[in-house]
N, C-alpha and C positions, 0 to 999 in steps of 0.2 A: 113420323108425327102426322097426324089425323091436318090434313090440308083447311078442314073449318078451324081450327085451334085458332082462338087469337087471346091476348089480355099480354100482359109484361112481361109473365113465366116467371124463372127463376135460372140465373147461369149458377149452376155452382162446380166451384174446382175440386177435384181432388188431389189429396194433396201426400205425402209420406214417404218413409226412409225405402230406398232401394229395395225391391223382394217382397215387401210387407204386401201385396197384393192390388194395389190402386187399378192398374187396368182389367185385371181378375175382377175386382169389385164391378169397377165401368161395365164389364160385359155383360155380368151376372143381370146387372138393375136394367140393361137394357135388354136381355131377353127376357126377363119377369114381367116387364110392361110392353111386351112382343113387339119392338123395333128391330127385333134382329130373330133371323128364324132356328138360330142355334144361341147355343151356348160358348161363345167365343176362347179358345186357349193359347196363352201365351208362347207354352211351351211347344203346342203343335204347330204354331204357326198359324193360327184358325181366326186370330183376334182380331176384330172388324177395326179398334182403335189404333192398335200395334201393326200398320199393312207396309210399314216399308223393309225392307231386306235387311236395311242394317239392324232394324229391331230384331226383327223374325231372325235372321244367324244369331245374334247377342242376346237375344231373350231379357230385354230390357227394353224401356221406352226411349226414347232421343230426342222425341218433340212430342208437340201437344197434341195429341188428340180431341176430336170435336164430334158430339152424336148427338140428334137430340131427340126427347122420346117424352109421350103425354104420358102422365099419370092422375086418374079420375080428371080432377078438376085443375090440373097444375100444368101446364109447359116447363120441364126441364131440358138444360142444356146444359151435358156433361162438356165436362175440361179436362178431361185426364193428362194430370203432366207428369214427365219423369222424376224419377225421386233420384236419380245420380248428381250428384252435385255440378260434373261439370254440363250439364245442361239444364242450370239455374235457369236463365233466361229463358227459356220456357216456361217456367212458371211465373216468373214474370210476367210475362203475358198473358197466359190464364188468368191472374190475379187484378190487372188491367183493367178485363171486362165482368169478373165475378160478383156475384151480391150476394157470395156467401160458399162458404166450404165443405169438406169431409176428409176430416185427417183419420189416416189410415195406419192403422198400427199394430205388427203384429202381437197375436198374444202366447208367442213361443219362443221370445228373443230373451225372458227374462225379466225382471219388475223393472228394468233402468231403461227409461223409451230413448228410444236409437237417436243419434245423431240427425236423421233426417228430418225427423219427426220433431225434435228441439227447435232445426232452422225454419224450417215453412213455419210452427208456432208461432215464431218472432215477427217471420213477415203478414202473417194473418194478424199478430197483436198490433201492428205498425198502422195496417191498413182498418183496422176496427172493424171485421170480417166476423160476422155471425158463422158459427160452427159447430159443427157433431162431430163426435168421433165414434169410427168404426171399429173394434176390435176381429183381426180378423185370423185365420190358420186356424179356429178355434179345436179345428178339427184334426191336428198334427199332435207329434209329439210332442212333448216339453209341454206343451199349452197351461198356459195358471192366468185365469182370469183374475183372480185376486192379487199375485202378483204383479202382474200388468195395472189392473187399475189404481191398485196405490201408489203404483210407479205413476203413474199420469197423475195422479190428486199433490203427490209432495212435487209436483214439477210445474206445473201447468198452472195459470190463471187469463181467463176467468175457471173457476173451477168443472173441475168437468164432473158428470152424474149422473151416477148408473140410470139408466134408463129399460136396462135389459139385466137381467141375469142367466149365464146358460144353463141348462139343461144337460149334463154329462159333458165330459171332457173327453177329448184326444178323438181316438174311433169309436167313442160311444155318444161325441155331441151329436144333438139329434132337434136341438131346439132352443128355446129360450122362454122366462119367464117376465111376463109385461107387466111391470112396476104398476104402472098405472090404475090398470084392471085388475093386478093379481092371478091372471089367465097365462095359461101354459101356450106356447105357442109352437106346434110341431109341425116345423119343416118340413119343405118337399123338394125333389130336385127341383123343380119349375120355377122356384122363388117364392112360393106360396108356401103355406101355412095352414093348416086346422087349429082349432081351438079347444081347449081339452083346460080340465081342471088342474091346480098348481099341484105337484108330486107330493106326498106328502113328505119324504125325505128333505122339503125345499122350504117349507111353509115358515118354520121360522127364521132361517136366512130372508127369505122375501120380507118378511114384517118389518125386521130392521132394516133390509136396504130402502124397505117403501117411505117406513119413518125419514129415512136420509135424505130421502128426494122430497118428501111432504115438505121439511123443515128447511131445507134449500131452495125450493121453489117460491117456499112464504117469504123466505128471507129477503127476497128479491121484489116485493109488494108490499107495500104498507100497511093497505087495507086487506088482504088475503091473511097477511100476516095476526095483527089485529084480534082478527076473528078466530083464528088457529090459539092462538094461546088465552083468548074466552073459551076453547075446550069446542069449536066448531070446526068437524071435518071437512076440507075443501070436497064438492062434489069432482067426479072426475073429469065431467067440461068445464070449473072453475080449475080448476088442475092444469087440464091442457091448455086454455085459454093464458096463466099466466105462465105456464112451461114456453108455451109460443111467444109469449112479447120478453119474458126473460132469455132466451135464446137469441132473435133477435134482436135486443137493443147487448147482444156482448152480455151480459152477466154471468152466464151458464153456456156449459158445454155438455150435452147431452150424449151418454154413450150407450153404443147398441152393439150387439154380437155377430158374427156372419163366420160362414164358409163358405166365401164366394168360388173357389174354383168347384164346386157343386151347386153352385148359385142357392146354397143355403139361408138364409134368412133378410134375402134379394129385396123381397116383399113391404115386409115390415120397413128394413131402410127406406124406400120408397114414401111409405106412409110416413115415416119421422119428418124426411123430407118437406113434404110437403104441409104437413103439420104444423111443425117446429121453426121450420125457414118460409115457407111460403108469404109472398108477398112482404120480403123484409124493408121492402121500400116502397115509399107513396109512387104509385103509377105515373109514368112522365107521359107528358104530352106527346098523344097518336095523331093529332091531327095534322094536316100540313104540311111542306114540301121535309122530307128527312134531313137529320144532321147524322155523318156515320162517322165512328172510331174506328181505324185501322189498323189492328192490335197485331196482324200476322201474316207473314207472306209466304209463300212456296211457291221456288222457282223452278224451272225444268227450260230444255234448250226449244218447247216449244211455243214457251210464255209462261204467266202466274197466276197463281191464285190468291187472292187478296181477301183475309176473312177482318169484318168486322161486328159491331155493335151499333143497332138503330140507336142511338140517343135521343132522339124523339121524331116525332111525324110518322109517317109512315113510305116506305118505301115499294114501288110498282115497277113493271118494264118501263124502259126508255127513256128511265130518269137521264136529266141532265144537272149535274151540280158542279159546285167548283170550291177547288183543292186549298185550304187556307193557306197552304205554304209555297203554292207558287203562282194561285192567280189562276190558275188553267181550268177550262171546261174539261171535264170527264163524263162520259156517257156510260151509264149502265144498263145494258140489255135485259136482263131479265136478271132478280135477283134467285139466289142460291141458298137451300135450306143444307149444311153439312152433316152427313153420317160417319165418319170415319172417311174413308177416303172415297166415297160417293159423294155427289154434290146432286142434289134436286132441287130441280126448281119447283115455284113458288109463284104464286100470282102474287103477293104483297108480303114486305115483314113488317111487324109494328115493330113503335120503339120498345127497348128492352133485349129486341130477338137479335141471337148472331144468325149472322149470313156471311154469303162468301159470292167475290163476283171473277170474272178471269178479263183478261185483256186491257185489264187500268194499263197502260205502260209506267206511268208518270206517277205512279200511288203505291207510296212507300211507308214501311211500317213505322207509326206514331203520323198520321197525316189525318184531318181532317178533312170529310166532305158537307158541301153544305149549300145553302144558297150562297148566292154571292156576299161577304162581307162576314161572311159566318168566322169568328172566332177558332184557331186553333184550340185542342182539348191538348192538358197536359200532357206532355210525352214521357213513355215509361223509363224510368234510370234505368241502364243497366250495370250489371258489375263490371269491373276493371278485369282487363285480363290478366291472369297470369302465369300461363306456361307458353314457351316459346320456341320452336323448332325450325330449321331451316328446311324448305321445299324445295325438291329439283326434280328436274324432270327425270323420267327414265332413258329419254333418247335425245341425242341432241337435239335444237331447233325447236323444240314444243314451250321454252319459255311463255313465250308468247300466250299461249293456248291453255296454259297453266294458269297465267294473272286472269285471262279471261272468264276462264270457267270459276277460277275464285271470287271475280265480284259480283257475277251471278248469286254463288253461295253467301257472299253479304248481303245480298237483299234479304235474304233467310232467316238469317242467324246476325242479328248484332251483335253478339257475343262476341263475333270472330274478325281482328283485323289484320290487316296484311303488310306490309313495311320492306321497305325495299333498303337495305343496309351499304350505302357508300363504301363505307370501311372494307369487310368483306367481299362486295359486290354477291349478293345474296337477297335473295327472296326470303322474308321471315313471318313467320304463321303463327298470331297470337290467339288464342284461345285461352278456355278454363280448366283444360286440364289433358293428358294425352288421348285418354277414350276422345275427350271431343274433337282433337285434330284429327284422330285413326278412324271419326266416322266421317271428319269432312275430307278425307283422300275417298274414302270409300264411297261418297255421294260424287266427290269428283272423278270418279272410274266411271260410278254407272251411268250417270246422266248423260257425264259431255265426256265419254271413252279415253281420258287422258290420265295417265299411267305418272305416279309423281311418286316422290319414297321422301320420309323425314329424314332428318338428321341434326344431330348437336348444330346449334348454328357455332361459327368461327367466332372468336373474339377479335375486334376490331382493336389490337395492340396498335401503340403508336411508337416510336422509336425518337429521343433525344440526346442532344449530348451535353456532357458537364461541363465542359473548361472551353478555351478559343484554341484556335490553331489556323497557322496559315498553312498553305499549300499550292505549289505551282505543278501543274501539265501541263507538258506540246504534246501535241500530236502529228507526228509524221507518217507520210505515207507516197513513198514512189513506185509506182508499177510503168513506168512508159510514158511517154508523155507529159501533159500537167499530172499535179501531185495534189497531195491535201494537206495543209499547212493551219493549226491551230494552238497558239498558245494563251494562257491568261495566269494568274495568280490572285488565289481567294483566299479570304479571312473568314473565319467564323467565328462565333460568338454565340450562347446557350441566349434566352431570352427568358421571361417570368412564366410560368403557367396557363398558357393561353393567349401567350404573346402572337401563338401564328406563325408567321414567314415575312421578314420582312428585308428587300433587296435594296443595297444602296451599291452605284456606279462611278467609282472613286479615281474614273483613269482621266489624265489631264492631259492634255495634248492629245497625238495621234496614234500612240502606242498599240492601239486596236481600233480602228473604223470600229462608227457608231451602227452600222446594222450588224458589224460581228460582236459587240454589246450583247445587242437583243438577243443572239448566238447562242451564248455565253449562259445568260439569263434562260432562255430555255432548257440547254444541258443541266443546269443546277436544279430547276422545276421539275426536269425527268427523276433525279436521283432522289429529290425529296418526296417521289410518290412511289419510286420503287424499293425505296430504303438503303440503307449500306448493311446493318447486321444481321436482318433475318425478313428484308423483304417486307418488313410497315414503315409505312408515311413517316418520317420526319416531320417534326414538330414545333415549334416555336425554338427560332434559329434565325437571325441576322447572320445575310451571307453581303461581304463588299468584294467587290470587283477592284483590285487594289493594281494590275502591271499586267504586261501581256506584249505579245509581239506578231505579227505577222507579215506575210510574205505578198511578193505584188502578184505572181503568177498563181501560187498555189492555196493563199485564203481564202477559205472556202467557208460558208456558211454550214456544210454537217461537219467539216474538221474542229470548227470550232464550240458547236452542242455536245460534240464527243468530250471536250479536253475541260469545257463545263461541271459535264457530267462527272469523267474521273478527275477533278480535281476536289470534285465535293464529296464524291465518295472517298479519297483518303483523307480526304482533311476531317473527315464525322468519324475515321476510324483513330484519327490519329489524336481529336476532341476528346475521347473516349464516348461511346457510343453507348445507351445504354435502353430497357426496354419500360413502357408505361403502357397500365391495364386502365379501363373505365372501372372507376368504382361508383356503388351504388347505394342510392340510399335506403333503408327498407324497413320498414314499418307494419310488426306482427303484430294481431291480436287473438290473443289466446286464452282461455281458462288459466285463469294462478294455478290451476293442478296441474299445469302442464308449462310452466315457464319454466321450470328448471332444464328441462328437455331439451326446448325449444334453444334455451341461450346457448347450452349445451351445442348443439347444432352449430349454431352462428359461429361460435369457437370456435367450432372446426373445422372453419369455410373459412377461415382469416378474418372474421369479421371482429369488429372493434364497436364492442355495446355502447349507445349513448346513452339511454337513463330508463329506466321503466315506468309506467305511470298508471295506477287503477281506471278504469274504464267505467268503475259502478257495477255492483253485482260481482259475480264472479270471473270479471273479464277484467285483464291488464294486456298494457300496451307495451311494448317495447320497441327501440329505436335500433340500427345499427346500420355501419357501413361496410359493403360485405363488397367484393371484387364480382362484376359480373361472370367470372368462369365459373365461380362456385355457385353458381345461384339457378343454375338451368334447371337442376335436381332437387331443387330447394321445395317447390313446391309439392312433389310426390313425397319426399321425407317427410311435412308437413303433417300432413294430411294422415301420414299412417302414425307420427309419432302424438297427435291431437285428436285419433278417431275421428278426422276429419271436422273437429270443432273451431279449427287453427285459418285466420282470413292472414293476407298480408297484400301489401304493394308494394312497388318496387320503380324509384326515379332515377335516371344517372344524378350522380351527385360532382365527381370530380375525375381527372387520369392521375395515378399518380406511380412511383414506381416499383415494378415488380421487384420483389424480395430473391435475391443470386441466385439461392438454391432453388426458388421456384421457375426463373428466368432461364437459367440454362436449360433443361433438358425442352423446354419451348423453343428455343431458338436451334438447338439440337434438331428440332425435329422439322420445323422449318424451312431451315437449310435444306435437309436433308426430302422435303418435298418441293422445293423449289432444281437442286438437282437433279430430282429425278423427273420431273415437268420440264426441263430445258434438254435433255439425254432422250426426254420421248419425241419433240418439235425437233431436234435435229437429224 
């Protein structure tokens, strides 16, 4: 961008289903309006937006990209976000700082616009985000304009409308024709265009699509309107004029055609751009000390980069502002204009413009800068996570170095939390989905060189028993000399669901000295964390301490944690010992065309439905309580059994106990890792 540039601009995101070509598009507009001196491709690796590894191997986006590029009179600032679901959150953040979109859609998937392209819709209808859409592949097989844009008009509101019609299909698209003017518009690789007369094979197709847009554009004006049905043609600056303010106030969704991975009709987009969206919002105040929004962070092991949005005043070197949410001065050196993964600096940004600054330590994404006393700005929601993998290192001893380099990676990605599971003793890695944990190992390889592998995490079983039972151990032991001398006699007792552990000390007199008590009490605390059947925590269990005896030479305080120990492990075998899973509460929501599926599913996880409930529209809710083992998988099943339409969450709700024939071969196998972990230490 031209360093005199200054006025509000315009951010806008792009936005669309996986593949459909969104950073193809980003490239094409940014070497049309020469900010980039090639033509960027995804697939070569070449893509100024697309620069980190894990894209360039995966040939998909993972974060946001950021470029920004003048066009005639207009400041843009691309937001290219991925369109895989589980790196929502990134669009989220684009959407943060945007005043306005470009939903990107291929036109060779078919007339039914892809799931991607449904969700960002929602979230641009949420946010009251003026938008175009791109139709784009125009130039691939399958391609059908017409059915694509009917697929958009029966789906989409505000409605969307033709703005372009192509010019040949598949290997013969070569252009488009401009509703407007009725002018044939023929593409060039460059992004550009010649102007040539409507085909005549097109003329009456154009008439009716122009009629559609004349009578949708009045529809949206009163007085445009008015005058149109007195039998007066809007001229075509009274056209654009209310094309532009119905565009931006939401009414209309203007579409245009492209082939951007030949940066085919680059151009034009450009123009609609700034046309149609420009200045969709009154310019905020440039003057005066800046207020900044902190909408995105990138971390690395040599510090970060913090990109935000002026919200007003204008920002210079050597700013000093301070942080609404902890109080603290922050200095900014020189602010940063973003190209992709270049950062240029900049003598000043006005408000409106993103920038990017490095070395905040203290400034973290959703943070406000400002003067002193300056007001935090809302901070962005993000979604709930929900897939879940246990992290471990590859060699021992890098724990450590693992949790490290992971809250690094949270400064990043909010998305992603990390949880350290008692039960287990495991490290657990919550995210939105398994590409998004397989690329947070793979940022955690390259950045900070530490080698980590997922896996199913372990289910945190807990082990109780039904009935009471007493139980006496001694423990002898003479080798020579003093001996070891421990006896006691325990009672047990089951307790209610949650009752815990609770120890009562029932010996009268002197039958066991009071620090071989506490002994006692210890040995029973060991066996209740190391379990009697299969090696889980014992659980809500009243143990009394009821008789016991020992000796004057040989009472020994480990004689008697041992006789503790086994007096509580027979007594929980002889209780009858049994095992309990966490179950969980779980809360889908799904298209009704896909609930039968979906329960279907739950079914067959053990899960036990509580009721279903319409959501409005074509969405229903369902309830159920499903066993955490079954639920790891749950989320990938989802997702392919709903075409990825299908949201859930997921709370603990209760333990309760595992069903025999699912209980045994788990404790089968348990055992059976516990002796082979004791056969290896010995």
């Amino acid at each position: 961008m031209a360093e005199g540039l200054r006025g509000p601009g315009l951010n806008v995101a792009i936005l669309g289903h996986s593949h459909d070509g969104k950073t193809t598009l980003a490239e094409s507009l940014l070497f049309a309006a020469g900010a980039s001196p090639r033509l960027g491709s995804t697939d070569q690796g070449t893509a100024l937006l697309d620069y980190e590894p894990e894209e360039q191997r995966r040939h998909i986006s993972v974060q946001l990209g950021i470029a920004c590029l003048r066009w005639k009179d207009s400041a843009l600032a691309l937001l290219d976000t991925p369109g895989f679901q589980d790196f929502e959150g990134e669009v989220l953040e684009a959407l943060a700082v945007a005043d306005a979109a470009v939903l990107v859609v291929g036109a060779n998937t078919g007339g039914h616009p892809p799931v991607g392209a449904e969700t960002t819709w929602e979230l641009l209808a949420e946010r009251h985000l003026p938008r175009l859409i791109v139709l784009t592949k125009l130039d691939k097989e399958h391609a059908d304009f017409d059915a694509t844009y009917q697929g958009l008009q029966s789906r989409f509101s505000p409605k969307p409308i033709a703005l372009q019609i192509p010019i040949g299909s598949e290997h013969s698209f070569q252009g488009a024709v401009d509703l407007l003017s009725g002018r044939a518009l023929l593409f060039d690789p460059q992004g550009g265009y010649k102007e040539a007369d409507c085909p005549p094979d097109l003329l009456q197709e154009v008439t009716r699509r122009r009629q559609e847009l004349v009578e949708a554009v009045a529809e949206t004006d009163d007085e445009l309107l008015e005058r149109y049905l007195e039998g007066q043609e809007p001229s075509a600056d009274q056209l654009l004029q209310a094309l532009h303010d119905a565009t931006s106030q939401g009414k209309l969704a203007p579409v245009l055609v492209a082939a951007p991975v030949r940066a085919l009709g680059a151009k034009p987009v450009l123009d609609a751009l700034a046309s149609c969206l420009g200045r969709v919002n009154p310019p905020p105040d440039q003057s005066g000390t800046p207020t900044l929004f902190f909408f995105k962070t990138v971390a690395d092991p040599f510090g970060k980069i913090s990109y935000f949005r002026v919200l007003s005043g204008s920002l210079k070197g050597d700013a000093h502002l301070f942080n609404s949410r902890t109080g603290e001065e922050e200095r900014i050196a020189r602010p940063l204009r973003p190209k992709g993964k270049a950062l240029e600096p900049v003598e000043q940004l006005l408000a409106g413009e993103i920038g990017a600054a490095t070395k905040l330590i203290h400034v973290a994404t959703g943070d406000t800068l400002g003067p002193r006393g300056t007001a935090a700005s809302p901070k962005c929601e993000f979604p709930p996570t929900s897939y879940t993998m246990a992290i471990r290192p590859k060699s021992k001893g890098d724990e450590e170095k693992i949790n490290a380099g992971l809250h690094h990676l949270l400064e990043e990605d909010p998305t992603l939390r990390i949880e350290w599971e008692p039960g287990t003793h495991e490290t657990l890695l919550h995210g939105l989905g398994d590409v998004h944990l397989e690329v947070t190992l793979e940022k955690l390889r390259r950045k900070y060189q530490i080698e980590a592998v997922l896996a199913v995490p372990h289910v945190p079983y807990q082990e109780a028993v039904r009935g009471s039972a007493r139980q006496q151990h001694k423990y002898k032991k003479q080798s020579g000399g003093a001996g070891l001398y421990g006896d006691c006699t325990l009672e047990i007792e089951p307790l209610p669901r949650g009752g815990g552990f609770v120890w009562e000390d029932k010996i009268f007199g002197g039958s066991i000295p009071h620090q071989f008590r506490l002994s006692v009490e210890k040995g029973v605390r060991q066996t209740l964390e190391q379990g009697a059947l299969a090696g889980y925590p014992i659980v809500d269990v009243k143990v009394r301490l009821v008789d016991g005896s020992t000796h004057p030479v040989d009472g020994k305080d480990i004689a008697f944690q041992l006789a503790g120990a086994m007096a509580m492990r027979q007594a929980v075998e002889k209780a009858g010992a049994y095992l309990l899973e966490p179950v969980m509460e779980v809360v889908v929501i799904v298209p009704a065309v896909h609930m039968g599926d979906v329960i279907g599913h739950l079914n067959a996880r053990r899960g036990h439905i509580g009721g279903m409930t319409p959501m409005g529209g074509e969405l229903e809710q369902v309830t159920a309580k499903v066993p955490l083992v079954e639920m790891y998988q749950f989320p990938i099943e989802l997702r392919a059994a709903t075409q990825g339409r299908g949201r859930y969450t997921m709370s603990f709700d209760h333990y309760e106990e595992v069903p025999a024939q699912v209980a045994q071969p788990i404790i089968a196998a348990r055992q059976q890792q516990l002796h082979t972990r004791e056969a290896a230490s010995a």
